[in-house]
VEXTORNU-672370 format. One line per 4 residues: for each residue x, y, z of N, C-alpha, C. Coordinates in steps of 0.02 Angstrom, whole numbers, plus 50000, padded with zeros to 5 digits. Example, Ala and Ser with C-alpha at 12.3 -4.5 7.8 and 13.67 -1.06 7.14 Angstrom:
2
50660:49716:50390:50615:49775:50390:50660:49835:50390; 50642:49888:50354:50684:49947:50357:50645:50002:50394
END
This chain:
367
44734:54372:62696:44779:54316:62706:44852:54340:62701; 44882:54324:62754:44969:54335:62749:45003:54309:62695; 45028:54351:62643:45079:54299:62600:45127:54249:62626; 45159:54211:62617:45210:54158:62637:45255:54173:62616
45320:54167:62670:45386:54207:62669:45393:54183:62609; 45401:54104:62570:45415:54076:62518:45404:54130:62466; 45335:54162:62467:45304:54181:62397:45343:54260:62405; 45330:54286:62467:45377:54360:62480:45440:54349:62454
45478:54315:62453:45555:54306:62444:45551:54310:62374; 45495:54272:62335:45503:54250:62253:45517:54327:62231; 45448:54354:62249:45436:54417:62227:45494:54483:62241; 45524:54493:62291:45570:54509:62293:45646:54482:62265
45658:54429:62224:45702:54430:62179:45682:54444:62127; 45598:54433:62125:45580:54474:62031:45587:54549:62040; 45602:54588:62091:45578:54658:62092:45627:54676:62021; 45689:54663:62053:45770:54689:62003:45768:54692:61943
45748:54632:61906:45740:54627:61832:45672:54685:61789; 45615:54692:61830:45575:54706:61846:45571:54791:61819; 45623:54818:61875:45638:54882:61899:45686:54907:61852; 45723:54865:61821:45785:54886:61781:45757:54869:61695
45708:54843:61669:45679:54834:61619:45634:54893:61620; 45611:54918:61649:45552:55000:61638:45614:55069:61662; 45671:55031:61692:45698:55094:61681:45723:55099:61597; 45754:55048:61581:45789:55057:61531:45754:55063:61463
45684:55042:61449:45649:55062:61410:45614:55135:61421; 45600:55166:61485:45596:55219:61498:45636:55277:61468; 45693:55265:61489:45763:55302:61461:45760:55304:61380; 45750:55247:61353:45767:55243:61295:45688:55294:61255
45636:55274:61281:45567:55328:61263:45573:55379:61270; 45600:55413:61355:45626:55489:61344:45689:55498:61298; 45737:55478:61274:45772:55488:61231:45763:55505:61166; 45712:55447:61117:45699:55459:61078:45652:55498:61064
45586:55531:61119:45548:55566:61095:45593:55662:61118; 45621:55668:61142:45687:55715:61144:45716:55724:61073; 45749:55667:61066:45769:55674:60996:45735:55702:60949; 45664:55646:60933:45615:55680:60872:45568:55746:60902
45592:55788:60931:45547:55856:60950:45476:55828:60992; 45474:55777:61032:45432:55772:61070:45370:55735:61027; 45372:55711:60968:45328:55680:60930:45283:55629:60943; 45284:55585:60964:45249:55524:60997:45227:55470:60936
45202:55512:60868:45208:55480:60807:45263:55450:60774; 45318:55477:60788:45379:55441:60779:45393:55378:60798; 45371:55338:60844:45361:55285:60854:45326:55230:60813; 45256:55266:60777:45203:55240:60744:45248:55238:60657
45291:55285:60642:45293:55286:60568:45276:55308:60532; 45219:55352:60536:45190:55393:60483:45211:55393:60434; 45177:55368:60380:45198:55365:60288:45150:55419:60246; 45153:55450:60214:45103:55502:60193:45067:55461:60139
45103:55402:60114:45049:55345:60048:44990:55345:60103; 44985:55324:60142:44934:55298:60195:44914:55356:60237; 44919:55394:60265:44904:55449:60303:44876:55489:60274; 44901:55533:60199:44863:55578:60182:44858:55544:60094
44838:55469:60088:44831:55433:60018:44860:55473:59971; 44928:55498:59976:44976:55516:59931:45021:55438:59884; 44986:55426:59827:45040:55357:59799:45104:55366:59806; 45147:55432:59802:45200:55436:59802:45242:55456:59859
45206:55444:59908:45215:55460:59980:45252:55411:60008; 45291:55440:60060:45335:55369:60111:45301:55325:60147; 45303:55246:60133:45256:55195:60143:45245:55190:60217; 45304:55230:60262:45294:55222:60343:45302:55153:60350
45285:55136:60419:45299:55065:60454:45209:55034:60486; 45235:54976:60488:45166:54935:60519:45124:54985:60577; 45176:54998:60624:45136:55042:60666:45080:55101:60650; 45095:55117:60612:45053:55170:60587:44972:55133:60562
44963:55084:60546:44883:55053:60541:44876:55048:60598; 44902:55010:60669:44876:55031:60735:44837:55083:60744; 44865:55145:60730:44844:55233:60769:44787:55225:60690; 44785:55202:60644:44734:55218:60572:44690:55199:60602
44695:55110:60633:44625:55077:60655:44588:55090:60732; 44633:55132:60764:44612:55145:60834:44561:55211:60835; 44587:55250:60769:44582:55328:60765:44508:55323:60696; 44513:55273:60666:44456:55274:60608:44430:55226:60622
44437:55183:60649:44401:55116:60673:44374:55070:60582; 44302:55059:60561:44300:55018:60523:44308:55079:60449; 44298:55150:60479:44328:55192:60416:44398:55180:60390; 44447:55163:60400:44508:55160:60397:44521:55131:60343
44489:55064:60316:44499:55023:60257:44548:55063:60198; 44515:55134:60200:44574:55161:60137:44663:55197:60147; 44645:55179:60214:44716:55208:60245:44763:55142:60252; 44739:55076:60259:44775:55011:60273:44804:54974:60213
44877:54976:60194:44881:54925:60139:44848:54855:60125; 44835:54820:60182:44793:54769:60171:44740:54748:60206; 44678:54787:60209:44653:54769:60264:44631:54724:60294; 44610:54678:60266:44600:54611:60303:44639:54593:60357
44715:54588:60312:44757:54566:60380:44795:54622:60421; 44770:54673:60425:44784:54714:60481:44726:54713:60526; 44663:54726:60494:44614:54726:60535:44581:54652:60592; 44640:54610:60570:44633:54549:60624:44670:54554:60678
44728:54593:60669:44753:54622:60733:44706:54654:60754; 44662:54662:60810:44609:54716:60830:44627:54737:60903; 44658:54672:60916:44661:54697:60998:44721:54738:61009; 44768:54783:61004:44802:54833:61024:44750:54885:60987
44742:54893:60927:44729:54958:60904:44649:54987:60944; 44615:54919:60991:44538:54925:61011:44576:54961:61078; 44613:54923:61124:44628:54941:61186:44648:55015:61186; 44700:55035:61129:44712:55109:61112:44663:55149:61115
44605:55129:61081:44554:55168:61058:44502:55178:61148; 44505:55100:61163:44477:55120:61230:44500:55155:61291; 44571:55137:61291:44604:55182:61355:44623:55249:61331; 44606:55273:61280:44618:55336:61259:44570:55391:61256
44504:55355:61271:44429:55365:61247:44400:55411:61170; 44439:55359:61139:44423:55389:61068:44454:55475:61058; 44516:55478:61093:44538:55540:61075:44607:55536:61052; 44605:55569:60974:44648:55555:60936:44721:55577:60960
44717:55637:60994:44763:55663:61032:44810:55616:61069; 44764:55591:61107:44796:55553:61163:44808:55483:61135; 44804:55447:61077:44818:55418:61054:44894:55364:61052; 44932:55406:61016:44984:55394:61022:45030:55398:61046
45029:55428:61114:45055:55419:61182:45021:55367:61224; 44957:55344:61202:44939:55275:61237:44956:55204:61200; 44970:55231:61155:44994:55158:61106:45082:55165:61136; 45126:55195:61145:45181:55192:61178:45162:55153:61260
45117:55181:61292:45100:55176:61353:45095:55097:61380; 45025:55082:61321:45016:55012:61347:45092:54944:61315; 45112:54967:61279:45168:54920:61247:45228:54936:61313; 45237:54995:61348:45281:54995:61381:45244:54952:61440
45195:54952:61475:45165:54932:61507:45159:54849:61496; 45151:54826:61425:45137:54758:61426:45225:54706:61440; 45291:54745:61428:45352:54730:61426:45361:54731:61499; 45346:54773:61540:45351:54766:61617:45321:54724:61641
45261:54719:61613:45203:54666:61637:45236:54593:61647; 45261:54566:61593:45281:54512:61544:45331:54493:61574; 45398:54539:61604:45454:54526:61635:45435:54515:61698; 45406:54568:61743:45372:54545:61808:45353:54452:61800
45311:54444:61765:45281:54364:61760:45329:54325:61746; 45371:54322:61698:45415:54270:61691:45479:54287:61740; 45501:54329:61785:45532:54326:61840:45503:54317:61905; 45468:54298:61905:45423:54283:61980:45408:54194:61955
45425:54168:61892:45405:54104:61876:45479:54087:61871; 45509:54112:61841:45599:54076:61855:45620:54086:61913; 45608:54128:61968:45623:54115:62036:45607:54063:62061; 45524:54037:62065:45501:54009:62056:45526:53934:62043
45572:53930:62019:45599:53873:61967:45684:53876:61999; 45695:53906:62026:45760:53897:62057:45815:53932:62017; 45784:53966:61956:45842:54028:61924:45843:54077:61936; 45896:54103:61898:45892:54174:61913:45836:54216:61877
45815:54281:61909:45745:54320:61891:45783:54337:61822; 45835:54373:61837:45875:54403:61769:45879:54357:61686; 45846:54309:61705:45839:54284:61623:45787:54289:61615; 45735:54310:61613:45685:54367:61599:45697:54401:61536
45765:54435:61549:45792:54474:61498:45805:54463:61419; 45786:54358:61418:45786:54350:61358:45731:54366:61326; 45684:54395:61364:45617:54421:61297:45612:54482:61330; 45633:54519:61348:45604:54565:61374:45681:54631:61332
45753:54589:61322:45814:54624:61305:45793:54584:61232; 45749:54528:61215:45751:54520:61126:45759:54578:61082; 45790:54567:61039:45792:54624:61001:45728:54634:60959; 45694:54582:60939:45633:54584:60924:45588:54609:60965
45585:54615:61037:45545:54654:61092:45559:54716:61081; 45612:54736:61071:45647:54784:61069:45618:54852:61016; 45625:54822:60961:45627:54832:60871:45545:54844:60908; 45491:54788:60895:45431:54810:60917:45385:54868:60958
45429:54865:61019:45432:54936:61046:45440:54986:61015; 45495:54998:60987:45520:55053:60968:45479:55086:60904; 45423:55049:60875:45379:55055:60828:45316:55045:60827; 45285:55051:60876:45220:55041:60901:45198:54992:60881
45203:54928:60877:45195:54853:60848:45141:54800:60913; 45118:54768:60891:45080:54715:60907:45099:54686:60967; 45163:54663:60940:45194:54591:60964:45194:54611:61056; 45232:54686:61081:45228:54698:61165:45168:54666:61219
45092:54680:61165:45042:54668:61204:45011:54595:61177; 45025:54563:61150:45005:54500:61111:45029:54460:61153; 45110:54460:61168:45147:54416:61202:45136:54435:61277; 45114:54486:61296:45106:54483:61393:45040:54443:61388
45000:54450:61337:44936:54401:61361:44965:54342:61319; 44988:54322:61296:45029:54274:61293:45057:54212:61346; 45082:54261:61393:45114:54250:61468:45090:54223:61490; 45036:54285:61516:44972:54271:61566:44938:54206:61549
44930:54195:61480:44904:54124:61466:44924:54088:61487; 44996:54039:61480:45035:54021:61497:45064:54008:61573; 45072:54061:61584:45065:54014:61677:44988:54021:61694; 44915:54032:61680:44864:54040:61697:44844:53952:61708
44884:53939:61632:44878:53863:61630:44930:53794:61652; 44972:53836:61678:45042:53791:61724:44970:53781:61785; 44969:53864:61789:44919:53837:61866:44854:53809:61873; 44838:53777:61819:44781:53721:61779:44723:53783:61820
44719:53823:61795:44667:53890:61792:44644:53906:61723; 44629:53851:61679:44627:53831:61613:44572:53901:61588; 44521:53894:61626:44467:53947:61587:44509:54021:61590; 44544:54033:61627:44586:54105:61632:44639:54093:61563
44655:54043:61549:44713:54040:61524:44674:54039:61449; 44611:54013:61427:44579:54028:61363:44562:54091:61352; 44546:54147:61407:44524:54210:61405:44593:54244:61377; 44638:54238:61399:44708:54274:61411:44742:54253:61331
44736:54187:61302:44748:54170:61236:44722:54192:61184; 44647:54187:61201:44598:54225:61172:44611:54278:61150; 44616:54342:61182:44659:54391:61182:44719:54407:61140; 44758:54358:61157:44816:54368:61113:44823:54357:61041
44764:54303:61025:44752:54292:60958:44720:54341:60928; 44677:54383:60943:44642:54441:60911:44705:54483:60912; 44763:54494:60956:44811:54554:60947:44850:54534:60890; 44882:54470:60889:44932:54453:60824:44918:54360:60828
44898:54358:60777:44879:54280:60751:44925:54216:60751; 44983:54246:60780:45044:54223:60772:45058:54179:60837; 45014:54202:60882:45026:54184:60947:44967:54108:60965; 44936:54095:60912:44901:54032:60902:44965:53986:60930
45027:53979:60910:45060:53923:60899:45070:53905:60981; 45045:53942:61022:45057:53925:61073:45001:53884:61083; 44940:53933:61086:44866:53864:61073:44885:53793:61056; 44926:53805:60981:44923:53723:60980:44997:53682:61008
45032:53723:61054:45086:53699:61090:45047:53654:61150; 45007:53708:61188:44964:53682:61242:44916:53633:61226; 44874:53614:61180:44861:53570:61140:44871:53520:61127; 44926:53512:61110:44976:53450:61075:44991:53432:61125
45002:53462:61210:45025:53413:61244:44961:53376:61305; 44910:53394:61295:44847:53387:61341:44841:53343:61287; 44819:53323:61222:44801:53278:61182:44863:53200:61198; 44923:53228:61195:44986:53168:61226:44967:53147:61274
44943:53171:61319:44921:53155:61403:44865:53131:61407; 44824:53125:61351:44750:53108:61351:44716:53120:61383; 44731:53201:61412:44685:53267:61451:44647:53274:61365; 44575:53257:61340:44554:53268:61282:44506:53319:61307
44456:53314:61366:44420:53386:61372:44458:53443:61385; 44515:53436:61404:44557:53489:61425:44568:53527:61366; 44590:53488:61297:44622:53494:61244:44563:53556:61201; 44499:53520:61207:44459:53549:61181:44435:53622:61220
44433:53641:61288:44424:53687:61310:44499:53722:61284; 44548:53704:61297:44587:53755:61279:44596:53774:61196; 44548:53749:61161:44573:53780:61070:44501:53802:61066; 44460:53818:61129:44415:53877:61119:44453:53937:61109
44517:53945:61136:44534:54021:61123:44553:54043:61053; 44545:53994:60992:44546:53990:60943:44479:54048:60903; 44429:54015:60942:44340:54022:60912:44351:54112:60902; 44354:54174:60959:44360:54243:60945:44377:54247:60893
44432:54209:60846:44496:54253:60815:44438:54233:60745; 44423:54165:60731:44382:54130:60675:44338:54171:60680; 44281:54193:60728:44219:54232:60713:44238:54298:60694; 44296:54342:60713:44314:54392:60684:44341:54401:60616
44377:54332:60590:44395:54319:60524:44326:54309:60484; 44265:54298:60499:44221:54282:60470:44181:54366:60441; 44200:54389:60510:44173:54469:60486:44199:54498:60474; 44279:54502:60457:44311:54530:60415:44311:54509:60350
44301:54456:60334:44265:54410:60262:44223:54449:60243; 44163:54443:60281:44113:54486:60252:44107:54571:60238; 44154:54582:60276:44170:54660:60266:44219:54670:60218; 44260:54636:60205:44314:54631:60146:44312:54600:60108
44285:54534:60087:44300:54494:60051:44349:54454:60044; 44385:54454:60072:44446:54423:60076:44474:54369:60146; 44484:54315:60145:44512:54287:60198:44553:54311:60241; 44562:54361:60290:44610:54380:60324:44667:54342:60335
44673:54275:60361:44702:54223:60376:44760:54214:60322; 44738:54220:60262:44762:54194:60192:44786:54262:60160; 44788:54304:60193:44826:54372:60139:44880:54390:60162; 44935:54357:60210:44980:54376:60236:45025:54349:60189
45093:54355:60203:45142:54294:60164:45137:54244:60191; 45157:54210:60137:45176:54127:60139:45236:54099:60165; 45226:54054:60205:45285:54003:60236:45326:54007:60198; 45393:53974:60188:45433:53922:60130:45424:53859:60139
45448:53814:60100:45436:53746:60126:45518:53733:60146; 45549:53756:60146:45658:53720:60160:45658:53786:60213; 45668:53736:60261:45700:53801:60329:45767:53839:60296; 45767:53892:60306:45805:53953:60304:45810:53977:60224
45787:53963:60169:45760:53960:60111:45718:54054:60123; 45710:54091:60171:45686:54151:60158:45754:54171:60161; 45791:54168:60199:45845:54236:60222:45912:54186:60163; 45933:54129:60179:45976:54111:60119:46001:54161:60076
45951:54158:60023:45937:54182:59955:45947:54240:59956; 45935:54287:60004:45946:54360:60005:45998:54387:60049; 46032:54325:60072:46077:54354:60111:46145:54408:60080; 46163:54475:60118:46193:54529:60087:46257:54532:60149
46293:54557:60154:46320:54622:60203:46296:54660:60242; 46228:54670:60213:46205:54731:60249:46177:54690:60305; 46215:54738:60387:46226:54703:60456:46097:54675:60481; 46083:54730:60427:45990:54703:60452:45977:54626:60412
46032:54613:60357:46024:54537:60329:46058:54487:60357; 46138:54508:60379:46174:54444:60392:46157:54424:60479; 46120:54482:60520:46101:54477:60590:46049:54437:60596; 46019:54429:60544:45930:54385:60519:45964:54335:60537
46026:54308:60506:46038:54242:60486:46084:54215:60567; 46128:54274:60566:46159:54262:60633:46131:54236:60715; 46081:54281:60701:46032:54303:60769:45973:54280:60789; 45923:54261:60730:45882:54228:60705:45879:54186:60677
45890:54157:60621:45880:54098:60587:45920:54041:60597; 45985:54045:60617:46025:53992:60644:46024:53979:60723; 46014:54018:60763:45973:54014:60822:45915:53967:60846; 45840:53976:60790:45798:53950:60760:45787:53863:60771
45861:53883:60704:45878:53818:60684:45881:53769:60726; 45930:53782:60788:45965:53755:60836:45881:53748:60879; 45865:53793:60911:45800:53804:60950:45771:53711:60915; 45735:53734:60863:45700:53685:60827:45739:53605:60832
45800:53594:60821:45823:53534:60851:45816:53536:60925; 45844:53560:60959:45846:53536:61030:45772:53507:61044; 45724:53554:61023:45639:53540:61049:45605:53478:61001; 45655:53479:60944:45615:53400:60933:45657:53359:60958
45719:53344:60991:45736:53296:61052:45683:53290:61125; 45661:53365:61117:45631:53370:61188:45561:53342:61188; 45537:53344:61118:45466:53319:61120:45468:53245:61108; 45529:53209:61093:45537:53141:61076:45558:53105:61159
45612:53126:61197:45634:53117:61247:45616:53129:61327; 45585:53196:61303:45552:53236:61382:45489:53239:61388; 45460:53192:61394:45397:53189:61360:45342:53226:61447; 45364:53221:61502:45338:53258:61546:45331:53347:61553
45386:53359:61492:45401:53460:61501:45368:53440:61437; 45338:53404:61403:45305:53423:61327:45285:53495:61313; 45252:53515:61325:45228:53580:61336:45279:53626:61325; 45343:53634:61353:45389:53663:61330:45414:53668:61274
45434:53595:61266:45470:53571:61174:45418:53593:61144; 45345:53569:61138:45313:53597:61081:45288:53645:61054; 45309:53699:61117:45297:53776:61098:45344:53809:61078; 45429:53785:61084:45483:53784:61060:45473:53774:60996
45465:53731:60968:45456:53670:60922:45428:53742:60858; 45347:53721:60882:45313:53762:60822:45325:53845:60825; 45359:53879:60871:45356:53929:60847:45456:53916:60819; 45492:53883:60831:45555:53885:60795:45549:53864:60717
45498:53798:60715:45486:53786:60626:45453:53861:60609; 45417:53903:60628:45396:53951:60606:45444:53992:60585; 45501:54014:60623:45548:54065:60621:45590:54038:60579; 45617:53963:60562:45668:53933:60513:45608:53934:60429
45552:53946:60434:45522:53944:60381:45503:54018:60353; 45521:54069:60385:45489:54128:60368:45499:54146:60305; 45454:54218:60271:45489:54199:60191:45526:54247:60188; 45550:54265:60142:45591:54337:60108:45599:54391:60133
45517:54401:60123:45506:54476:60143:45498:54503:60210; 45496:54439:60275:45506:54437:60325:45581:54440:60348; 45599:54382:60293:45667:54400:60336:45736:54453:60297; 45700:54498:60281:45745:54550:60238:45760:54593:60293
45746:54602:60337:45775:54635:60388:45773:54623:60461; 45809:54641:60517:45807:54612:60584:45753:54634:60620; 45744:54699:60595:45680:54733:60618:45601:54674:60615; 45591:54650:60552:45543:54612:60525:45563:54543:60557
45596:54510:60545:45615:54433:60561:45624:54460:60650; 45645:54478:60672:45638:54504:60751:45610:54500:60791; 45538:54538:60761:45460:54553:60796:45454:54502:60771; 45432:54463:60739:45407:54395:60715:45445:54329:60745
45484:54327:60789:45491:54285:60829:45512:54285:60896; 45473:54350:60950:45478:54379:60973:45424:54288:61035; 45390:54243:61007:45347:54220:61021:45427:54154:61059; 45446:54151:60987:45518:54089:61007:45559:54124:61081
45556:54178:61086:45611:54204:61127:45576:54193:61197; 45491:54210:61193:45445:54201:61246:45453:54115:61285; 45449:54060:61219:45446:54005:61245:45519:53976:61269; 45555:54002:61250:45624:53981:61256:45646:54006:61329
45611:54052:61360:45616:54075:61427:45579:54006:61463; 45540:53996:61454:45498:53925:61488:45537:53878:61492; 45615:53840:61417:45632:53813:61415:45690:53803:61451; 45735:53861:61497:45772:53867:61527:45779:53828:61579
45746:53792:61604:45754:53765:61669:45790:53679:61631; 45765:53685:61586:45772:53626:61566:45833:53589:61511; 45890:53684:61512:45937:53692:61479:46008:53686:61537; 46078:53662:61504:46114:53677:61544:46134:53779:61557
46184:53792:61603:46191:53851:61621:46227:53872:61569; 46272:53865:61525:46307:53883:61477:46257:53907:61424; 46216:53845:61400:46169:53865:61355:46109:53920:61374; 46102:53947:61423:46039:54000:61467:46079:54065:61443
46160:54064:61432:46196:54129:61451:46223:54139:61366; 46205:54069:61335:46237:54090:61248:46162:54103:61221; 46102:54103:61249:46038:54136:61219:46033:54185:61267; 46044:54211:61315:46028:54275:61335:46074:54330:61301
46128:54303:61277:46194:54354:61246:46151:54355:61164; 46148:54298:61131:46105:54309:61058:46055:54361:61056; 46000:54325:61131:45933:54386:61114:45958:54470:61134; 46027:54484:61159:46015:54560:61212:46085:54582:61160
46117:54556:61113:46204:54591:61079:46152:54632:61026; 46110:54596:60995:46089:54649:60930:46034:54696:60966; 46006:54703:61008:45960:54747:61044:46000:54828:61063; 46073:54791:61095:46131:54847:61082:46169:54882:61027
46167:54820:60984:46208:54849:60919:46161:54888:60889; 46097:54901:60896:46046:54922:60861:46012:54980:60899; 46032:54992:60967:46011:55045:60989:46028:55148:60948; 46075:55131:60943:46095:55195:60886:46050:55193:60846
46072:55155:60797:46018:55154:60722:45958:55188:60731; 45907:55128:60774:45845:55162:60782:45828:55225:60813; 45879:55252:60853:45856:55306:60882:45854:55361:60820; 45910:55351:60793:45925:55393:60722:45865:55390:60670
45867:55343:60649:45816:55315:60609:45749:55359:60607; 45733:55421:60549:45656:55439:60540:45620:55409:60493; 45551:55419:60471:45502:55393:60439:45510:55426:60374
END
């Protein structure tokens, strides 16, 4: 079947954003693995507490249980600070393990691989859907230039491949292709648990509409993540679900209290949490007022109360509070159409100034 000039044209304004997002994360991968002597682990964090169970060893970064659980699979338990709730992330560290074919080697050049791969992916989709929509492809760049996309990348983290099936969910289900769009959620909930809030964004507004079978097929993509929490129960003992940190109950009550000088605390508050803030009002106007884009506001909505509630230890640095609302930056791209042009260009400048101010650091930055 011939494509339609319509759909040729879309696609050719997504090429740009597209083409210029894998160069520039490209650049920035050959850079830094140049820098660190060609390492590929440098990305992951390596801590020797965890790597070679030294107590007095450098604790490394999150990434590093990825390459533990891809590379030891259910051996790993003594290499993971907590295993329960690492081992519910399963889906990056499984895909690693599968497109790598269980070779440790090749490992951690495929955990770079597919995260670079899921950021191209992700921008491709949401610029072929804002064309789509009569904007420009180039705001794309608010999740794809987040500094939390960013920070994630640059550390072999979850959040790259969580949020492209994220996406995929997401317009799977604009294009009421509902069973694609539970597979694709599905998915994303086994990679980072965090990405539920979209489940119950989509949810909350099929239940408003009194689409109720709809409602219920789509919080099947719920069921994977519960039966895996059940066998991580039984393999651990412990609730996976329940060993992470805790909410706060007073929005901005994590970063407040600890706010310093130091530019990874006051950028939390700058960049993130008052951002948030704002996010979280506009979308409860939108879920009170716009009641046809529901779907938008309420995926706004719950992942902004998430990000204004984070606790402490999340938001002690930009790195941490970053990746963790890497989900707000995703839905807030959806919400653009429905923003004036001023406000599209004062959140594309928020999500892409600290992605720059922070490019040094991290390149510098060892384990």
């Amino acid at each position: 079947m011939r494509e339609s000039p319509i759909g040729s044209f879309l696609l050719r304004r997504a090429a740009a954003p597209t083409l210029g997002v894998l160069a520039a994360y490209l650049i920035f991968t050959v850079v830094a693995l140049g820098w660190h002597r060609w390492d590929p682990l440098w990305f992951a964090w390596i801590g020797e507490r965890y790597s070679d169970l030294e107590p007095g060893g450098d604790t490394g970064y999150d990434g590093q249980f990825v390459y533990y659980i891809a590379r030891y699979g259910l051996d790993s338990l003594s290499h993971l600070d907590n295993p329960a709730y690492r081992l519910q992330r399963i889906g990056y560290p499984l895909a690693v393990w599968a497109l790598s074919a269980g070779q440790p080697a090749l490992m951690p050049w495929v955990m770079i691989a597919i995260n670079l791969a899921a950021i191209v992916v992700t921008t491709r989709l949401l610029s072929v859907w804002l064309s789509s929509q009569g904007l420009s492809a180039w705001y794309s760049l608010l999740y794809a230039g987040y500094v939390g996309t960013f920070m994630a990348f640059s550390r072999d983290l979850t959040e790259p491949l969580a949020f492209a099936l994220v996406a995929a969910g997401i317009l799977a289900w604009l294009r009421r292709r509902v069973g694609w769009a539970v597979v694709w959620l599905a998915c994303a909930a086994l990679t980072k648990e965090i990405t539920l809030l979209v489940v119950f964004g989509i949810v909350a507004v099929e239940i408003l509409e009194r689409h109720f079978r709809t409602a219920v097929v789509v919080s099947l993509a719920v069921v994977p993540l519960a039966l895996w929490e059940l066998a991580l129960y039984a393999l651990t003992g412990v609730v996976a679900f329940r060993s992470g940190p805790t909410l706060e109950w007073i929005p901005l009550a994590g970063i407040i209290p600890i706010l310093t000088p130091d530019p990874g605390r006051w950028m939390v508050l700058a960049f993130v949490s008052l951002p948030a803030l704002a996010a979280l009002v506009r979308s409860g106007v939108g879920v009170l007022h716009e009641r046809p884009h529901g779907f938008v506001w309420w995926t706004v909505l719950f992942n902004a109360l998430f990000a204004v509630l984070m606790p402490s230890i999340v938001c002690d640095h930009l790195m941490h509070a970053g990746r963790n609302t890497c989900g707000l930056a995703l839905a807030l791209v959806f919400a653009l159409p429905r923003l004036g042009q001023r406000w599209r260009w004062l959140a594309l400048v928020i999500a892409i100034v600290p992605s720059v101010a922070w490019l040094g650091p991290i390149l510098r930055w060892n384990p």
